[in-house]
C-alpha positions in Angstrom: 0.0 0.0 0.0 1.6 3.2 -1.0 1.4 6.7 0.5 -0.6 8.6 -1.9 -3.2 10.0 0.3 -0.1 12.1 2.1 -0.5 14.1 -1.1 -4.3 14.8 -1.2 -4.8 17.7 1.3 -2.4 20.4 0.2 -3.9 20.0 -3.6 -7.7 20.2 -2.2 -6.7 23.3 0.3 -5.1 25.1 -2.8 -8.2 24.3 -4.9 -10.7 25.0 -2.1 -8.4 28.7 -1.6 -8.4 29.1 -5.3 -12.5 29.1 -5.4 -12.9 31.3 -2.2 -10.7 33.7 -4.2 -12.2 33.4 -7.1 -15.4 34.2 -5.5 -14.9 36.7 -3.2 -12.8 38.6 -6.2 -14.5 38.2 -8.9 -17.9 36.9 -8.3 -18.9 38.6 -4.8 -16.1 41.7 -4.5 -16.0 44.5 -2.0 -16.6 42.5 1.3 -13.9 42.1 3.9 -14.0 38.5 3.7 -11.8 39.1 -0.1 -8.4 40.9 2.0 -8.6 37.7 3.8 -8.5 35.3 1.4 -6.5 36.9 -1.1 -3.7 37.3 1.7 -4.0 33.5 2.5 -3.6 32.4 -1.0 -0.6 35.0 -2.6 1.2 34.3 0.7 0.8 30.4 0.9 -0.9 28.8 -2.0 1.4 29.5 -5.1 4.6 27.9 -3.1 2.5 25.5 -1.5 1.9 24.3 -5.1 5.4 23.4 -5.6 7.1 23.1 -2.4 5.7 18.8 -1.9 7.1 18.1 -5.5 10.7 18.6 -3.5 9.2 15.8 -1.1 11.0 17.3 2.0 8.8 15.0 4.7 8.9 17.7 6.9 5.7 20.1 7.8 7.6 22.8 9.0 10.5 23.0 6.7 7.6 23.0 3.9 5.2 25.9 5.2 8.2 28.1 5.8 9.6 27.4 2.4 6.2 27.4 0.8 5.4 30.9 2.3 8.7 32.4 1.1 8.6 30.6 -2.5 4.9 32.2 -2.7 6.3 35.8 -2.1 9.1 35.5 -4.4 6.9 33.7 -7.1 4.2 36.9 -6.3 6.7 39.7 -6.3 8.2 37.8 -9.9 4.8 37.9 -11.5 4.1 41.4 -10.1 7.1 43.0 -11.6 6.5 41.4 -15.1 3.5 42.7 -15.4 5.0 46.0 -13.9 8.1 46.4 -16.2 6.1 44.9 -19.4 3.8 48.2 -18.9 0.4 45.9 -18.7 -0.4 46.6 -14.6 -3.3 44.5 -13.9 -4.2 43.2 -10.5 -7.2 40.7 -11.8 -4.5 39.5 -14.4 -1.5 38.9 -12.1 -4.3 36.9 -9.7 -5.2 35.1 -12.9 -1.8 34.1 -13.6 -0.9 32.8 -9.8 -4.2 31.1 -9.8 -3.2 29.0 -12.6 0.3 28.3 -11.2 -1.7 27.1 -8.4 -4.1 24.6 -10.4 -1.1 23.4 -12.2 1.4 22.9 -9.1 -1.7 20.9 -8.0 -2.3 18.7 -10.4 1.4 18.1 -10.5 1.3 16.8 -6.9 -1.8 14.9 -7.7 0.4 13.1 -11.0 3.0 12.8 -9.3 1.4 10.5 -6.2 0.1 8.3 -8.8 3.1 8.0 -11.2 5.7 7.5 -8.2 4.8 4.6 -5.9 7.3 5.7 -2.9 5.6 8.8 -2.5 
């Protein structure tokens, strides 16, 4: 019997955070609810995405590195948006929302194609 189901609640907590955001931005906006959410997914969920496909085994070692891989990965898509001269909030969300997905599904892939996960 493998390990695969270590691998199944990040994924789900980054696709449960990417529909609050989605709907709190986009869907239901202005309520104080969306600072909330946005700040739990830029600051955890994009490096959270990407920081089990290093399979460190260790909780702690994985927020802290997920938390500052999600600010770097944030502040990277922020300035190319910045410096390309096409500032857009919505799109820069868009763009680490799909980072998210895919770092996801990547973990999800991943549990399945590697048996010693």
């Amino acid at each position: 019997m493998t390990n695969s189901w270590r691998t199944w609640p990040w994924p789900i907590i980054i696709l449960v955070s990417v529909g609050v955001v989605i709907f709190f931005t986009f869907i239901n906006p202005g309520t104080p609810m969306q600072g909330i959410a946005i700040l739990w997914f830029v600051t955890l969920c994009p490096g959270m995405s990407l920081v089990p496909l290093l399979k460190l085994n260790h909780f702690f070692i994985e927020v802290t590195l997920a938390i500052a891989l999600g600010l770097s990965i944030d502040a990277i898509v922020v300035g190319i948006f910045l410096y390309s001269g096409h500032w857009s909030p919505p799109a820069a969300l868009w763009v680490l929302i799909a980072l998210s997905v895919i770092g996801s599904i990547l973990q999800l892939t991943t549990s399945f194609v590697d048996p010693t996960s």
